[in-house]
C-alpha positions in Angstrom: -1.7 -10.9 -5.1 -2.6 -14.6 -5.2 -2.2 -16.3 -1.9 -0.2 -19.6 -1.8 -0.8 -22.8 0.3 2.2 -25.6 0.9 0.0 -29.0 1.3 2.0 -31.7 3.3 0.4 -34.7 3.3 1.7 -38.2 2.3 -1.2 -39.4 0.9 -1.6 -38.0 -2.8 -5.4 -38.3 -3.2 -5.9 -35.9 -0.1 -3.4 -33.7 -1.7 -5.1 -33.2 -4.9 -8.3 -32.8 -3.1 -6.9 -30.1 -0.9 -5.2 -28.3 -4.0 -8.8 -28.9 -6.3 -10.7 -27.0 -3.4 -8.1 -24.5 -3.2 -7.5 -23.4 -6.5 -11.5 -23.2 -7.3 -11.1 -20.3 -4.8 -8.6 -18.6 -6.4 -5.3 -19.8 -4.2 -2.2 -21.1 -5.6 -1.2 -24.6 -4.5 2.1 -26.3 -4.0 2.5 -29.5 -2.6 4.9 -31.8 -0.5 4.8 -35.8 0.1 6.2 -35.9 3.3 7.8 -33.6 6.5 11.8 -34.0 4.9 10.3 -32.6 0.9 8.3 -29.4 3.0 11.4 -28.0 4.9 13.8 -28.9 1.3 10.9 -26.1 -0.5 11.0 -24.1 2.5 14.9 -23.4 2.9 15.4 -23.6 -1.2 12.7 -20.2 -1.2 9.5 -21.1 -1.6 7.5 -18.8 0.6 3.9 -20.1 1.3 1.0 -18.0 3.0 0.0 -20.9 4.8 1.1 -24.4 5.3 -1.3 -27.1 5.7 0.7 -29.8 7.4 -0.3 -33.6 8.0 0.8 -34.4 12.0 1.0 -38.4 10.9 3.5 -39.3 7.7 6.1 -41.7 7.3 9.5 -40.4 8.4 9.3 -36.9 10.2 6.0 -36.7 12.1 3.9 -33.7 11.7 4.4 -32.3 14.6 8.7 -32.2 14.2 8.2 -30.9 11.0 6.5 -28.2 12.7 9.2 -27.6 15.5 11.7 -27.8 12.9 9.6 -24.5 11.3 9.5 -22.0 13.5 13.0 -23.4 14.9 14.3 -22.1 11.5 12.4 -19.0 11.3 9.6 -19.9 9.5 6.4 -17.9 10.7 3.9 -18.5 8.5 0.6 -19.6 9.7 0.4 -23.8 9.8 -3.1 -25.6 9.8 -2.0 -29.2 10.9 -4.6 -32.2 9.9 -5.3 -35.0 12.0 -7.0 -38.5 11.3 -8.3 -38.4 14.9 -9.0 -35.2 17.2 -7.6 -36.5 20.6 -7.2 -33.5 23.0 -3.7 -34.3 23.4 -3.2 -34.3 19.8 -4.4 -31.0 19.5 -2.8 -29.4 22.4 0.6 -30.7 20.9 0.1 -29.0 18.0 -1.5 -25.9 19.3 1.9 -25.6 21.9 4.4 -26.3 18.6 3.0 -23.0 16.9 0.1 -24.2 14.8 -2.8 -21.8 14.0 -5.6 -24.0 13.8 -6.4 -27.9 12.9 -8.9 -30.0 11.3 -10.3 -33.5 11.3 -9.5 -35.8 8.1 -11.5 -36.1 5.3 -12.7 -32.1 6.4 -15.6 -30.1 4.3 -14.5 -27.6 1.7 -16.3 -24.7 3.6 -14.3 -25.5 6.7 -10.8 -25.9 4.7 -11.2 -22.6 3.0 -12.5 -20.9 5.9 -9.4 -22.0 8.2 -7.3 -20.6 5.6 -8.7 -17.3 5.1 -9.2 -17.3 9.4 -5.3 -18.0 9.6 -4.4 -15.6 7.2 -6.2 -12.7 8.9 -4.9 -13.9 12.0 -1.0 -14.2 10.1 -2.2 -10.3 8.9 -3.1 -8.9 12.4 0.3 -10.5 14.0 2.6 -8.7 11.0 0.4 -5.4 11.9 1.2 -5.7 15.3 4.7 -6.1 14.7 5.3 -3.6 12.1 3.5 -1.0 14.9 5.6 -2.3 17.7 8.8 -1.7 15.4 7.8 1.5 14.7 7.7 2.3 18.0 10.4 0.8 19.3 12.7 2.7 16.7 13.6 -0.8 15.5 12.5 -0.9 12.0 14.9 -2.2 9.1 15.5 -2.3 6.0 14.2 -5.6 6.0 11.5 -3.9 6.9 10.7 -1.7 3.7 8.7 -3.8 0.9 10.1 -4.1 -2.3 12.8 -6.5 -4.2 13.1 -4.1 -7.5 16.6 -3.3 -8.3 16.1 0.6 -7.5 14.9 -0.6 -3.9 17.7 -3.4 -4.0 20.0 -0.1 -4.7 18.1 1.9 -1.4 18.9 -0.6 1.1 22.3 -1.3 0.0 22.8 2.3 0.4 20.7 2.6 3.2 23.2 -0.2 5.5 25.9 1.0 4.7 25.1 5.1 5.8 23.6 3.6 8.8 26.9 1.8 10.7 28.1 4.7 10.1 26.9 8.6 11.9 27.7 10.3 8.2 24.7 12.8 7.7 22.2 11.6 5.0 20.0 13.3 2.7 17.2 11.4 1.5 15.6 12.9 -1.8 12.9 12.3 -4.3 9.6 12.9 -5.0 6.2 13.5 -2.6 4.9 10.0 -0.9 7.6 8.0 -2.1 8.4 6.8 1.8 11.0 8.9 2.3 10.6 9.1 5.8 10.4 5.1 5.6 13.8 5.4 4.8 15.0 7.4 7.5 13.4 5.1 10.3 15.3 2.1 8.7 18.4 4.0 8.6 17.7 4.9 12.3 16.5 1.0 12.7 20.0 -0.4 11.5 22.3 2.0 13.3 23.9 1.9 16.5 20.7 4.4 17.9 18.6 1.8 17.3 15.8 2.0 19.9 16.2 5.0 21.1 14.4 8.3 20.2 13.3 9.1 16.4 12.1 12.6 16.5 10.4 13.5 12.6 9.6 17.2 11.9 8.2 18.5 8.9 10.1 21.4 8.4 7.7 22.6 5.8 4.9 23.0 8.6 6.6 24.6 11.3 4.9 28.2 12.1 7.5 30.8 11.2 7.3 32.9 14.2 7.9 29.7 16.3 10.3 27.4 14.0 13.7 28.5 16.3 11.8 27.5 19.6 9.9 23.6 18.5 13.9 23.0 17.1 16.1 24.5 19.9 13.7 24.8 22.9 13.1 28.2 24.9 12.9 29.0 28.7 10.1 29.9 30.4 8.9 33.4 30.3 11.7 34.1 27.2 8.4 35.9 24.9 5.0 36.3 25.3 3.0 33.3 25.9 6.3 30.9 27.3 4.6 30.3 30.5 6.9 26.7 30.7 9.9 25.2 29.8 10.4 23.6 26.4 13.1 21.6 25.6 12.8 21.5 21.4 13.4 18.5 19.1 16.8 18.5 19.3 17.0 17.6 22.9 14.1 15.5 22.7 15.6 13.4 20.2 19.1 13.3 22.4 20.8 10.5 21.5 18.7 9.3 18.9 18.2 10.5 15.2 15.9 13.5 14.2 14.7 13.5 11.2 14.3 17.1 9.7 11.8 16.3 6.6 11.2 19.1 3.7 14.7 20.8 4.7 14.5 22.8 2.1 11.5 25.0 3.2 13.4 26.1 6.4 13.9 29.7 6.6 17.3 30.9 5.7 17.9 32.5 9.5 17.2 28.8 11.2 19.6 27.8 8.6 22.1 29.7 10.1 21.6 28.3 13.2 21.0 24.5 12.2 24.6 24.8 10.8 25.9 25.9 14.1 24.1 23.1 15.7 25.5 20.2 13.4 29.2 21.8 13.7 29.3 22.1 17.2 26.5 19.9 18.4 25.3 22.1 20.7 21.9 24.5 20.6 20.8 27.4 22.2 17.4 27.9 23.5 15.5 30.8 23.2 15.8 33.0 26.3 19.0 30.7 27.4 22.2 31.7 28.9 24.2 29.7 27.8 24.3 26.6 25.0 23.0 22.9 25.8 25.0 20.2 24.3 23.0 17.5 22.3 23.3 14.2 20.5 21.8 14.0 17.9 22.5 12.0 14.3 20.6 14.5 11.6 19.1 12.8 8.6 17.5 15.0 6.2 14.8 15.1 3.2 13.1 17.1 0.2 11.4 16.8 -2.4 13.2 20.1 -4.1 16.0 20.5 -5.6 18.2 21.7 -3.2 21.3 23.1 -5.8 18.7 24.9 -7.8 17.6 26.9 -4.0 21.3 27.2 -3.8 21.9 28.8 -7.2 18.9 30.9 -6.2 20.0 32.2 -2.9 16.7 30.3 -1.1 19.2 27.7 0.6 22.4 28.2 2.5 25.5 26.6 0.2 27.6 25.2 3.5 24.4 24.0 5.1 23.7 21.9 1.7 27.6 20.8 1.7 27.0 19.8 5.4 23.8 17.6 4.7 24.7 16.3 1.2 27.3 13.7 2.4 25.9 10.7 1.6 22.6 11.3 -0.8 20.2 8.7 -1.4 17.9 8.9 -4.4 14.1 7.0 -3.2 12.6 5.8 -6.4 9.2 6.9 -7.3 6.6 4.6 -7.6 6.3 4.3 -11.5 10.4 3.0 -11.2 9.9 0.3 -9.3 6.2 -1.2 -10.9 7.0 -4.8 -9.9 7.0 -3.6 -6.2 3.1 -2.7 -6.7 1.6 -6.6 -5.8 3.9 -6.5 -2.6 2.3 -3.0 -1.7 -0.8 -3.4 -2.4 -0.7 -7.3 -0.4 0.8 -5.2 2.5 -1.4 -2.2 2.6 -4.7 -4.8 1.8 -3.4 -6.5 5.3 -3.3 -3.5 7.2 -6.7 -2.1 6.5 -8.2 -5.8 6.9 -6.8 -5.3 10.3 -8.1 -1.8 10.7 -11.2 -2.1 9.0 -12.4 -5.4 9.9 -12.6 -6.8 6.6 -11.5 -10.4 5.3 -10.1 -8.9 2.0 -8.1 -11.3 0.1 -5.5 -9.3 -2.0 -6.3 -7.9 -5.6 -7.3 -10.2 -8.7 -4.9 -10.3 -11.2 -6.4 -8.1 -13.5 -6.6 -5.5 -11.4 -2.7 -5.7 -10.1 -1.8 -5.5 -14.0 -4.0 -2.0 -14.0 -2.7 -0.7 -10.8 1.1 -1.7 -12.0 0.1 0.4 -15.6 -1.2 3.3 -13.5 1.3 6.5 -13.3 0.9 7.3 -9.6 1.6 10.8 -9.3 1.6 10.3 -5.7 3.2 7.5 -5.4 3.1 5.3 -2.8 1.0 7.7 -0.7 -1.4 7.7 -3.6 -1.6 3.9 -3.8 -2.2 3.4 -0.5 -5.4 5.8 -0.2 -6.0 4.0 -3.0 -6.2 0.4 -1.4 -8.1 2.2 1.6 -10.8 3.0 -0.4 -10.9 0.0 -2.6 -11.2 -2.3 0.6 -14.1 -0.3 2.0 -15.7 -0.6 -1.0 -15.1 -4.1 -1.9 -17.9 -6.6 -1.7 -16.0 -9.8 -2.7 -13.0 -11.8 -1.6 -11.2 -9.9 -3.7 -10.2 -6.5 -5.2 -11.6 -5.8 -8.4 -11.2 -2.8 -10.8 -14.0 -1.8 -10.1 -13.3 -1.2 -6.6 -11.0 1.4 -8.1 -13.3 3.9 -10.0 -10.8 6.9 -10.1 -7.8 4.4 -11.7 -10.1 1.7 -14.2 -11.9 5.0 -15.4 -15.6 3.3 -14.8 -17.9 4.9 -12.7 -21.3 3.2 -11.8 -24.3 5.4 -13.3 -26.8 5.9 -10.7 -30.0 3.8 -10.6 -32.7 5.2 -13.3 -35.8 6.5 -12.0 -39.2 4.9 -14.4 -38.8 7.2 -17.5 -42.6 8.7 -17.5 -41.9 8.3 -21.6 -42.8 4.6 -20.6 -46.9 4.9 -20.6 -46.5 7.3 -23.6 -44.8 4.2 -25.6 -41.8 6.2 -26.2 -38.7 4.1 -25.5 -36.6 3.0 -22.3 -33.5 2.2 -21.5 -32.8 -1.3 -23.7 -33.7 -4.8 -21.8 -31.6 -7.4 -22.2 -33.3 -10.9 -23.9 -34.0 -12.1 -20.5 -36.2 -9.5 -19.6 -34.4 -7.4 -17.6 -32.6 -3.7 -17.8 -29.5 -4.4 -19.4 -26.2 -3.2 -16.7 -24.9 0.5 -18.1 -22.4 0.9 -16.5 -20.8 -3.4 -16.9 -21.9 -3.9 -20.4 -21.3 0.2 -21.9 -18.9 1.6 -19.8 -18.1 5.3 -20.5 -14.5 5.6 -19.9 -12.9 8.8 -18.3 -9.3 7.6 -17.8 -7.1 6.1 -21.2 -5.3 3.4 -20.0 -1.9 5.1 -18.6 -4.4 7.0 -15.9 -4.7 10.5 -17.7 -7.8 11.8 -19.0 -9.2 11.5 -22.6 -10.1 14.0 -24.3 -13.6 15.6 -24.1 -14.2 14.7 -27.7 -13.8 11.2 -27.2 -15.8 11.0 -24.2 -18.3 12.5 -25.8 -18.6 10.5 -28.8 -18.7 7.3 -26.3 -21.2 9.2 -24.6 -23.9 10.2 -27.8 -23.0 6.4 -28.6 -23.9 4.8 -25.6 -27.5 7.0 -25.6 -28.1 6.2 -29.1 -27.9 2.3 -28.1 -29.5 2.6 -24.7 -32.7 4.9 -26.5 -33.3 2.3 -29.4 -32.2 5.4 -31.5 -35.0 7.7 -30.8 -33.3 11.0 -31.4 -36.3 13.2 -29.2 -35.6 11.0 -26.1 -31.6 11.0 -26.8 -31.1 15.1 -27.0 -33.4 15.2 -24.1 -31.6 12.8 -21.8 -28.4 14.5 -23.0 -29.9 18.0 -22.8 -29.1 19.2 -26.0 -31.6 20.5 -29.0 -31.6 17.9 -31.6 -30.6 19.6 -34.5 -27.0 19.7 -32.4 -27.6 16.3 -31.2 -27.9 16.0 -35.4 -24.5 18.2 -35.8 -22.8 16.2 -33.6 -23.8 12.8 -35.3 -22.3 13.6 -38.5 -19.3 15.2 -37.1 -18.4 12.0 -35.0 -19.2 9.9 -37.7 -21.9 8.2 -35.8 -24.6 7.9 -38.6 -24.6 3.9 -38.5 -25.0 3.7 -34.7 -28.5 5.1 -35.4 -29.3 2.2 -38.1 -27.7 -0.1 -35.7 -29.9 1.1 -32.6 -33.2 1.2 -34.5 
């Protein structure tokens, strides 16, 4: 996702310098005349990376302009420019919220590099704050990325279930966030900040499932040497979130039901109930009327959870929320990682947004993992994304010992050199909606490719591709691939 700069500056030749330096490495540049046209762009939705701000201009001063900012909300980083670098210049700025400043007319190396230093600073404060809303309980729906209308349709959905303590049942497919969902519904309620207790119903041991929910007193079985309160009482009042409901066993059923009708649990080995307050949101990725039908799932206990359903898209619904994912999950691994990762080219975004994503948005951000620890330039390429583009590197070639015997090697390019295999003839495994071609086709691109890279030498082609060459012959004629030998030789 390209990366856009606001450029405030009253003087129009410094602007168009600023933008020319810019877009050559690969930003998108807006620009403002004065302190009064930067706040109009800002409040009318234009939403800048970074804003390079001039502190002396006719009218507002640079500095107001920047007070006027963050006075309105407006937290992106700010690189101010100065005509002189007095300290007290520099301190004013610094103490109004700026990120970093440099001296007018400024190199191209040091403009760039103060952008791409503020935006992994502007990257490191949003992780920070995204962790410290996690763990606060204080996430929103503000919170969840994504302006498609299916997302637009979750969040409506999503505020209105949360000012109110109806039980919710989140559904839809594996790694589409479901449990995203539940901490902004948890975020926007009235429990906000206090406990949010997730359990994975789906992973719970079956010989211990009643005593991690409802708790057990010491020395109630074998092995209870202590206490245990359970995950109802640790998420008193709060919100526990039971995901994968529908792989509970259908005893704890029984006894969940109890619990959300009379809001109270009993431990294992206890004498007598313990009250609790607890707001139950729910999950699965099954369908729970089908377990129903079949006698696997309780029918009151699905009544009691599906009040207020919410469907969470999968990924392949809501495409257009890819570049915003992907620009999120690039930030976080930067910040993990280490890395100065830009975003993704364009290019690549329009091959990740054509991809199916089985697993969603789970899938996508392994995905972006990867592709940032293997990434060598500023920004993601396809390439970076061998499992998705279908193009994997061949490994370097060892001398052919052919070479002294004047058979032929790998073609050389008219400069001289070995010609890239994998760049210039790339053997595709994936068609272009992610699934796999068939093993004909690859293998016709495959006999094609050796043909070219062998000159046409039919000996060192069945040998490379260890097959005898009257088959290597066979499968000529049957793909059709008689000219590709004229061609070669």
């Amino acid at each position: 996702m390209v990366k856009r700069v606001l450029v405030v500056d009253d003087d129009p030749t410094q602007r168009r310098l600023i933008q020319a330096v810019l877009e050559r490495e690969g930003f998108g540049v807006s620009q403002a005349d004065g302190g009064d046209s930067a706040i109009d762009q800002l409040t009318s939705g234009v939403s800048p990376d970074v804003v390079i701000l001039d502190l002396v201009m006719p009218g507002t001063p640079g500095i107001e302009v920047l007070k006027d900012m963050r006075a309105r909300g407006f937290d992106m980083p700010v690189i101010v420019l100065t005509a002189s670098g007095g300290v007290d210049t520099v301190v004013k700025a610094m103490q109004a919220g700026a990120q970093d400043f440099f001296i007018k007319p400024a190199s191209p190396e040091r403009i760039v590099i103060s952008i791409q230093n503020a935006l992994q600073l502007g990257g490191l404060k949003g992780e920070v704050d995204r962790l410290k809303k996690r763990q606060a309980g204080l996430m929103t729906f503000k919170d969840l990325i994504g302006e498609s209308r299916p997302m637009r349709l979750v969040k409506s959905l999503g505020e209105r279930a949360a000012k109110s303590s109806i039980p919710v049942l989140i559904l839809g497919e594996s790694g589409v966030g479901k449990e995203m969902i539940a901490r902004a519904v948890h975020g926007s309620s009235d429990r906000a900040g206090k406990p949010f207790v997730a359990v994975n119903c789906g992973a719970l041991p079956t010989n211990l499932v009643e005593s991690i929910l409802f708790g057990h007193e010491k020395g109630s079985f074998t092995g209870a040497h202590d206490k245990h309160l359970g995950k109802f009482q640790e998420a008193s009042g709060g919100t526990l979130f039971l995901d994968e409901i529908g792989e509970l066993p259908l005893d704890m059923q029984v006894k969940l039901l109890r619990a959300l009708q009379e809001g109270e649990i009993d431990p294992v080995g206890s004498k007598r109930p313990v009250k609790v307050d607890v707001r139950i949101l729910s999950a699965t990725n099954r369908n729970l009327a089908d377990q129903v039908r079949d006698g696997r799932f309780r029918e009151d206990l699905f009544y009691r959870l599906n009040v207020f359903p919410i469907e969470a898209p999968s990924l392949r619904e809501r495409r257009e929320d890819i570049p915003a994912l992907v620009d999120a999950f690039v930030q976080r691994f930067n910040a993990e990682e280490g890395r100065r990762v830009m975003g993704a080219s364009a290019d690549t975004l329009a091959m990740l947004q054509a991809f199916e994503w089985p697993g969603n948005v789970r899938q996508l951000e392994n995905a972006v993992y990867r592709a940032i620890v293997l990434a060598d330039g500023p920004y993601l390429t396809q390439s970076d994304f061998p499992s998705i583009s279908g193009v994997f590197p061949a490994p370097p070639q060892e001398p052919s010992p052919l070479a002294d015997e004047g058979l032929p090697t790998p073609a050389a390019s008219s400069d001289g050199q070995s010609a890239s295999v994998d760049k210039a003839h790339p053997v595709r495994i994936l068609d272009h909606r992610g699934h796999l071609r068939t093993l004909e086709d690859i293998e016709r691109d495959l006999i094609q490719l050796a043909i070219e890279i062998y000159s046409g030498h039919m000996t060192e082609v069945a040998r490379r591709l260890g097959i005898g060459r009257s088959t290597l012959y066979r499968k000529v004629r049957e793909q059709g691939l008689e000219g590709a030998i004229n061609e070669a030789m």
